[in-house]
N, CA, C and O atoms as a DFTB+ gen file, in Angstrom:
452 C
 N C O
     1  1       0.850      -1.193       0.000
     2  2       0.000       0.000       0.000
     3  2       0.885       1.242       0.000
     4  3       1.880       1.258       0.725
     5  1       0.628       2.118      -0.649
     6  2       1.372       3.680      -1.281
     7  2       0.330       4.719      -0.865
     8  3      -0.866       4.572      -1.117
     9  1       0.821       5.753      -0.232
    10  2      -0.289       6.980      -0.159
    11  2       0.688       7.887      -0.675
    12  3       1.861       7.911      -0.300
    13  1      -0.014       8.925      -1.883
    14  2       0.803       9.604      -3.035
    15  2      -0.078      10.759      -2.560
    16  3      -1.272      10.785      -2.857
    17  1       0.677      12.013      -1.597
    18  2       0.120      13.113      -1.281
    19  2       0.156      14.462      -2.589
    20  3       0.942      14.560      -3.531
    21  1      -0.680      15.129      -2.311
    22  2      -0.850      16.323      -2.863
    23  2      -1.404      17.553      -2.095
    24  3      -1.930      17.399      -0.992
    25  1      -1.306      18.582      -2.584
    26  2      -1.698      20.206      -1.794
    27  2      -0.640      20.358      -0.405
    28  3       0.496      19.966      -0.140
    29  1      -1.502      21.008       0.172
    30  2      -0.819      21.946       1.187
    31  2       0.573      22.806       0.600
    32  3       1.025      22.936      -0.537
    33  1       0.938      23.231       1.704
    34  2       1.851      24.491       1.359
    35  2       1.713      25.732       2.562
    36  3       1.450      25.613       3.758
    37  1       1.968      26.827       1.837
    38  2       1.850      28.239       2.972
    39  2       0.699      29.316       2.991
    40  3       0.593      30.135       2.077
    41  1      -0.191      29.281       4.108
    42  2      -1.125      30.382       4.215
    43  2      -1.716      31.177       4.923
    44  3      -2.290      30.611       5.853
    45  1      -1.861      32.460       4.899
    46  2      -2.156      33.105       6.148
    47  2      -3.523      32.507       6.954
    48  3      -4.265      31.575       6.646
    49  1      -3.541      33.205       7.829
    50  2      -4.649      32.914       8.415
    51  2      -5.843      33.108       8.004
    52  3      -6.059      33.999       7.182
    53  1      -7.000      32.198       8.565
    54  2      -7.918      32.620       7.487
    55  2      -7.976      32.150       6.577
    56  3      -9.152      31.988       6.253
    57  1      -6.859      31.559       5.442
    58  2      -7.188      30.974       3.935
    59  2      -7.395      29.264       4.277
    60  3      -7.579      28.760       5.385
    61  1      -7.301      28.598       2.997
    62  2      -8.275      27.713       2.749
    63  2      -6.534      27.040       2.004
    64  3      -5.448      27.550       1.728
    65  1      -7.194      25.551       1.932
    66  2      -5.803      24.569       1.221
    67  2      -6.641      23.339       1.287
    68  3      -7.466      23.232       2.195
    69  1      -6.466      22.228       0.228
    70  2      -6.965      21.680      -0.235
    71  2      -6.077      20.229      -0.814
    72  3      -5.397      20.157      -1.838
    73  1      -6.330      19.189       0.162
    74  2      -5.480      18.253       0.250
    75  2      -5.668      16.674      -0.560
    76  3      -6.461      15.991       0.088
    77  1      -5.355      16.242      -1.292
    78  2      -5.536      15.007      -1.753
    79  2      -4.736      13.884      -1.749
    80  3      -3.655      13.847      -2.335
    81  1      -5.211      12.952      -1.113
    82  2      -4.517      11.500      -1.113
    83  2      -4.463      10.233      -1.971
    84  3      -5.238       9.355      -1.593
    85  1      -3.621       9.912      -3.180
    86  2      -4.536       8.808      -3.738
    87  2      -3.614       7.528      -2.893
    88  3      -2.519       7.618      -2.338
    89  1      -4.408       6.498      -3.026
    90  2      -4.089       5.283      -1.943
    91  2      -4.278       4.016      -3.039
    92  3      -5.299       3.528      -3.523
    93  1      -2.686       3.656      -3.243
    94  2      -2.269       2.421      -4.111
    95  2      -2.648       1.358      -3.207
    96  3      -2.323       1.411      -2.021
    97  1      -3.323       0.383      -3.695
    98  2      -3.436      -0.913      -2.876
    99  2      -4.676      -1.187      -3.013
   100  3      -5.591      -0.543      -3.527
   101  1      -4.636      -2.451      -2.388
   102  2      -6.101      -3.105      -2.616
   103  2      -6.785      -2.829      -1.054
   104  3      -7.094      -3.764      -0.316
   105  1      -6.958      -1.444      -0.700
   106  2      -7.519      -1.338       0.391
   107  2      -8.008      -0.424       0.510
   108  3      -8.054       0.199       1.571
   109  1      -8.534      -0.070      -0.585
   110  2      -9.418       1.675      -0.395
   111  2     -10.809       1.027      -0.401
   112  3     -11.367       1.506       0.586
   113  1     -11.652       0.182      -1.013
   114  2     -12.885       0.112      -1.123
   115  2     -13.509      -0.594      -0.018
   116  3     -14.700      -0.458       0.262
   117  1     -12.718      -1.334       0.598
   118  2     -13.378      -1.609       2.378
   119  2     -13.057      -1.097       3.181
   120  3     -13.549      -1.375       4.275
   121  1     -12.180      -0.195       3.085
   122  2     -11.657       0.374       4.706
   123  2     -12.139       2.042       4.782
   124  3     -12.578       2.866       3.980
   125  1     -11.878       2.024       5.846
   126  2     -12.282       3.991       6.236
   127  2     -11.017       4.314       6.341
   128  3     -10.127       3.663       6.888
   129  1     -10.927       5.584       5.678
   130  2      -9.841       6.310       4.926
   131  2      -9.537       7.527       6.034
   132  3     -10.421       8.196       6.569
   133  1      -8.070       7.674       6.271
   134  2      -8.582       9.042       7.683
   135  2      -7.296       9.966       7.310
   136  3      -6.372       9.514       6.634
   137  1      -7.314      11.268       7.795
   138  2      -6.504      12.170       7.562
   139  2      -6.039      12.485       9.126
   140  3      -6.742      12.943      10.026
   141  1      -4.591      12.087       9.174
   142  2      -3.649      12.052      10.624
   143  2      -3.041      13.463      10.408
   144  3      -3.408      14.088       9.412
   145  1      -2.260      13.943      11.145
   146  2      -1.604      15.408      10.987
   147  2      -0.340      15.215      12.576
   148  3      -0.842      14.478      13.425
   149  1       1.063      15.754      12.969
   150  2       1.704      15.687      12.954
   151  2       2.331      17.117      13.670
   152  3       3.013      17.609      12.771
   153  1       2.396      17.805      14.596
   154  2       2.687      19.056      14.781
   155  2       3.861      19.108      15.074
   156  3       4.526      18.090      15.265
   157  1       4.430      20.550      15.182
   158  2       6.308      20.265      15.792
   159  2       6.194      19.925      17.279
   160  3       5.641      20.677      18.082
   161  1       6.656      18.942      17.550
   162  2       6.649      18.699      19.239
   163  2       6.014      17.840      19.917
   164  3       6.224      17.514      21.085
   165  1       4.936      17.314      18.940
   166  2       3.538      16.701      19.196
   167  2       3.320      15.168      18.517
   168  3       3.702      14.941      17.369
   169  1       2.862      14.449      19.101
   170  2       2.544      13.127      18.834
   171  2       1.523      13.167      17.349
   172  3       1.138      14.293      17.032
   173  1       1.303      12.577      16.897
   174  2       0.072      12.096      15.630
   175  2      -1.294      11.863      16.084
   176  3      -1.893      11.120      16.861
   177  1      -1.490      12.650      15.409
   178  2      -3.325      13.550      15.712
   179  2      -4.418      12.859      14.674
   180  3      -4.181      12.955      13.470
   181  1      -5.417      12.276      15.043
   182  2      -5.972      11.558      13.880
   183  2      -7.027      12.806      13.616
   184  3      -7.265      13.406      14.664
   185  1      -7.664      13.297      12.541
   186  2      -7.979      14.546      12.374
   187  2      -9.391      14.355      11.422
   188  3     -10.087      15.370      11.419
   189  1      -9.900      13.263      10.648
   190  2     -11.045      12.969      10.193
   191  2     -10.608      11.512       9.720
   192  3      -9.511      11.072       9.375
   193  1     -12.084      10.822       9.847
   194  2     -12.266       9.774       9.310
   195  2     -13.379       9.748       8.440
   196  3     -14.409      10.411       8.555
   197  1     -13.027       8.745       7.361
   198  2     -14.555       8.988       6.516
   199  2     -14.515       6.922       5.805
   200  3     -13.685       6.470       5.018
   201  1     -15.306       6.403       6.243
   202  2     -15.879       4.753       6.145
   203  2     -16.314       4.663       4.726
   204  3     -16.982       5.522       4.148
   205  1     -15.842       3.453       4.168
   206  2     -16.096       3.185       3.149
   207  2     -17.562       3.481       2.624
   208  3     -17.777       3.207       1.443
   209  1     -18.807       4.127       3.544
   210  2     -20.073       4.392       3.090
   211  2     -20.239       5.405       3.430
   212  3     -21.387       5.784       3.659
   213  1     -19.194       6.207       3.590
   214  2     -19.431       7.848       3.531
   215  2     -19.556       8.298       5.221
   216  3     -19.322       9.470       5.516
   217  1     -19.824       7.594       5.984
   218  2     -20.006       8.244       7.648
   219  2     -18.198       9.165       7.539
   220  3     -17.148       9.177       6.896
   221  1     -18.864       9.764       8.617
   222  2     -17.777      10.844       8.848
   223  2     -17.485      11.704      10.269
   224  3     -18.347      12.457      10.720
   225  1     -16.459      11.555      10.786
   226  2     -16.214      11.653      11.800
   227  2     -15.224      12.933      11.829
   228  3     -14.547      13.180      10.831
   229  1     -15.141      13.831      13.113
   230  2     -13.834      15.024      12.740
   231  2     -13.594      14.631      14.475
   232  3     -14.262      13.770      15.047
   233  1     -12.496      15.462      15.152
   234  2     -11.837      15.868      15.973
   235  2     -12.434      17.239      16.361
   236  3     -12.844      17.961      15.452
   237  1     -12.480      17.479      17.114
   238  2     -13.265      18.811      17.800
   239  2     -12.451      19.734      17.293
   240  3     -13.181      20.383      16.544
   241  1     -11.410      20.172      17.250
   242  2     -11.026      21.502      16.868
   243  2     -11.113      21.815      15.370
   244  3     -11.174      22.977      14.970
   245  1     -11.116      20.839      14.614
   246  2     -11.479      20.883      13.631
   247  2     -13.055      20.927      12.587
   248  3     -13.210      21.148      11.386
   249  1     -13.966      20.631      13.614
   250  2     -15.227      20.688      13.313
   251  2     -15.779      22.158      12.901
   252  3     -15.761      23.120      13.669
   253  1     -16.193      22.179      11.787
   254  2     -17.143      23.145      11.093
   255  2     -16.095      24.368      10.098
   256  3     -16.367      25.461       9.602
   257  1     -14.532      23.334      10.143
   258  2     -13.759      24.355       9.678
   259  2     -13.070      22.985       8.240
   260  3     -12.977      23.399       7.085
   261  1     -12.779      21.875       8.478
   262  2     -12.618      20.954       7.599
   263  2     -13.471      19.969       6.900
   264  3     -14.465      19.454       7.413
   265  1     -13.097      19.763       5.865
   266  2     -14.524      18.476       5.108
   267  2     -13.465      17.766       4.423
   268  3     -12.448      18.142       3.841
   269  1     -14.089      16.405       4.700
   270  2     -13.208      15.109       4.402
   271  2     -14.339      14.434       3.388
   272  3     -15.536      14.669       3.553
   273  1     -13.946      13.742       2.531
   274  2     -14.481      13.745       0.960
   275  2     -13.632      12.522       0.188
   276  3     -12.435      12.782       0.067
   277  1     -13.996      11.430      -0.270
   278  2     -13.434      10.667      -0.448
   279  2     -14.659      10.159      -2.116
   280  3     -15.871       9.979      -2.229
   281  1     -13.255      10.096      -3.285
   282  2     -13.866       9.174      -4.517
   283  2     -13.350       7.879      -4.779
   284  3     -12.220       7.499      -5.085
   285  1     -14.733       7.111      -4.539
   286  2     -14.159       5.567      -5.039
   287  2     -13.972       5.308      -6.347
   288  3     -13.418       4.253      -6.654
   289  1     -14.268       5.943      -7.046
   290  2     -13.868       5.657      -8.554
   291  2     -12.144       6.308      -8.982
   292  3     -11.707       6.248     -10.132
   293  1     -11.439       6.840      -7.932
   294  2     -10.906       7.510      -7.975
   295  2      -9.594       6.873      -6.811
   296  3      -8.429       7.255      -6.704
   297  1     -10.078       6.159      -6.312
   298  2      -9.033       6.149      -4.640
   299  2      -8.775       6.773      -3.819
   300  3      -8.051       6.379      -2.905
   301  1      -9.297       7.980      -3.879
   302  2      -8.834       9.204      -3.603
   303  2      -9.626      10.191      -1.933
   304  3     -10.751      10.690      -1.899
   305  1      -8.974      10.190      -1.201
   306  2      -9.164      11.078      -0.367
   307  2      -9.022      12.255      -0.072
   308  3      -7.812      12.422       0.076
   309  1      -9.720      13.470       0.157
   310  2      -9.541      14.508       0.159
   311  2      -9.962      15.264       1.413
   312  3     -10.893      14.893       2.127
   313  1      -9.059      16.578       1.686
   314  2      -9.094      17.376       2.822
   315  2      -9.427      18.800       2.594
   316  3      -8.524      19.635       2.641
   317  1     -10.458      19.092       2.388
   318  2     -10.879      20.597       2.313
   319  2     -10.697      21.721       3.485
   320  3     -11.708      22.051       4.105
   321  1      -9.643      22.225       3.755
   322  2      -9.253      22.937       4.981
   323  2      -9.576      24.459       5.213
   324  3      -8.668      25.264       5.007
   325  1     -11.095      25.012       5.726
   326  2     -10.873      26.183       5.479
   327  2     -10.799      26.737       6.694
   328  3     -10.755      26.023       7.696
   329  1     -10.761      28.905       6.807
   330  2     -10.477      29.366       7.861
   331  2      -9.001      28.665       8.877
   332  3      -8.914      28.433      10.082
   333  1      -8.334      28.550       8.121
   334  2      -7.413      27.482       8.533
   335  2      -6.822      29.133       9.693
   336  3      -6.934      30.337       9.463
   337  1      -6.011      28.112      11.309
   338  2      -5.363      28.921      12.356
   339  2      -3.785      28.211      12.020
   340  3      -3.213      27.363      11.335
   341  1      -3.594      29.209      13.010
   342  2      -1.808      28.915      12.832
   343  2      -1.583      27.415      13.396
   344  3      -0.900      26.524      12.890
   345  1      -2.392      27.382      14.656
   346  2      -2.122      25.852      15.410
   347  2      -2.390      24.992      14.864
   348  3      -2.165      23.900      15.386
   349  1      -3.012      25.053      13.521
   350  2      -3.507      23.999      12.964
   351  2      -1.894      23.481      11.687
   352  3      -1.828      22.581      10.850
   353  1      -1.090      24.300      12.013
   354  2       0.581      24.214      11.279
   355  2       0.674      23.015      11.782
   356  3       0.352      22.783      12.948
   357  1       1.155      22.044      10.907
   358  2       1.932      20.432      10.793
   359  2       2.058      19.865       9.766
   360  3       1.918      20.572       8.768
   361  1       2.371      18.369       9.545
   362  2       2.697      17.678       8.665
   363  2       1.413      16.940       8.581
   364  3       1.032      16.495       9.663
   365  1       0.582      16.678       7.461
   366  2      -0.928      16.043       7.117
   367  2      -0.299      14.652       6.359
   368  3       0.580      14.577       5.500
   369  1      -1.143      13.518       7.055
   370  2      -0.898      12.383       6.369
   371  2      -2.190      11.694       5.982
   372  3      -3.269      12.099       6.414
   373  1      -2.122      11.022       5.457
   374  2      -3.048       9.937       5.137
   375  2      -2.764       8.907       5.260
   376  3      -1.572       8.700       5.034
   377  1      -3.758       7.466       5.742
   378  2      -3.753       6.281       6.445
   379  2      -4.661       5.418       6.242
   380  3      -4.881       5.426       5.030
   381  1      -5.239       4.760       6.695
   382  2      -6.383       3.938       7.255
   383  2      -6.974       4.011       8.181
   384  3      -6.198       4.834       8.666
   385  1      -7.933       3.857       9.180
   386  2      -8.521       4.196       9.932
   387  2      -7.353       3.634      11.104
   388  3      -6.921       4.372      11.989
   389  1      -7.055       2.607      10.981
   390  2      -6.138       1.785      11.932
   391  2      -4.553       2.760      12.477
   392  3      -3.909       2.976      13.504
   393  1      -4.531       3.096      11.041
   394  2      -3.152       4.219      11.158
   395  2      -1.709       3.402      10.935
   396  3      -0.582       3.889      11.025
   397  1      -2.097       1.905      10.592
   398  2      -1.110       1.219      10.821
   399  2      -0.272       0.458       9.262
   400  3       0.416      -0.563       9.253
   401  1      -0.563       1.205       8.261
   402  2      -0.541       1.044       6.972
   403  2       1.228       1.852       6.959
   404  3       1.576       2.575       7.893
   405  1       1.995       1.607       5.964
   406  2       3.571       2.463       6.016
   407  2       2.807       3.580       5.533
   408  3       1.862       3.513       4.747
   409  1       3.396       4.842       6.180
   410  2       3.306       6.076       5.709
   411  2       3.780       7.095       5.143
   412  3       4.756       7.731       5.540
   413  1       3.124       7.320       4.178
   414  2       3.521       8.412       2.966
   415  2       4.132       9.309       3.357
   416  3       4.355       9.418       4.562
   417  1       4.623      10.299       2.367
   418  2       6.139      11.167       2.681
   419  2       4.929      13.001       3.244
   420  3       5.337      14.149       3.066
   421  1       3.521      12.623       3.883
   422  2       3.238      13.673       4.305
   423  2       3.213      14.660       3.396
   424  3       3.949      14.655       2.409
   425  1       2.100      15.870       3.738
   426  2       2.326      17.165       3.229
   427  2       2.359      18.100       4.401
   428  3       1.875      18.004       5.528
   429  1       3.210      19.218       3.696
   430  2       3.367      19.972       5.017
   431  2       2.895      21.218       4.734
   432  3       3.177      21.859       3.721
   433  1       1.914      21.697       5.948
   434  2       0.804      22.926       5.754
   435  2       1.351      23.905       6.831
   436  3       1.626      23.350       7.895
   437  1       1.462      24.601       6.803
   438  2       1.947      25.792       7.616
   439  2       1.259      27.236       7.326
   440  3       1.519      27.862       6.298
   441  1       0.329      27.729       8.350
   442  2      -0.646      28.858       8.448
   443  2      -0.085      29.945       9.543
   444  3       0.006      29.936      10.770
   445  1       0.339      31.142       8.228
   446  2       0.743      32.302       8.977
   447  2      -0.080      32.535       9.774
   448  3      -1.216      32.061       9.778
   449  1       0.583      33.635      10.905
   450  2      -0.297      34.636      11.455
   451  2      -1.015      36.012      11.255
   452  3      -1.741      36.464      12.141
């Protein structure tokens, strides 16, 4: 299994970034797909989950500010990040719900002040 990141980058506060995961392997169409994140200093943060039938789960600080979005025709997981804060600065990964899949080389999002 391969997770081949895309987006993130640098933005002030306030803006918006837009993250995509595609996931090589034969394990995207049964499993729930989740977006982990990574801060300087800080352990691995599981940050949304979304189940092979669309349920969807967030992390409290992130609620009503991220949308997690996933195409099965596609493999593909996605992270719609808006109103993004500075604390929300780290390294974004993608996984499995388990978290226990090898992990991709991350994207790294960093939100001025």
């Amino acid at each position: 299994v391969q997770f081949v990141q895309f987006g993130g980058g640098l933005v002030q506060a306030g803006g918006f970034l837009r993250l995509s995961c595609v996931v090589c392997g034969n394990i995207f169409s049964r499993n729930a797909m989740g977006w982990y994140r990574q801060a300087p200093g800080k352990g691995p943060e599981l940050v949304a989950l979304i189940s092979n039938l669309g349920s969807i789960e967030y992390v409290d600080s992130v609620k009503g500010r991220f949308t997690i979005s996933r195409d099965n025709t596609r493999n593909t997981i996605y992270l719609q990040m808006n109103n993004l804060r500075p604390e929300q600065t780290a390294i974004y990964y993608c996984n499995d719900w388990t978290g226990s899949r090898p992990w991709g080389q991350g994207t790294q999002v960093t939100v001025s002040s």
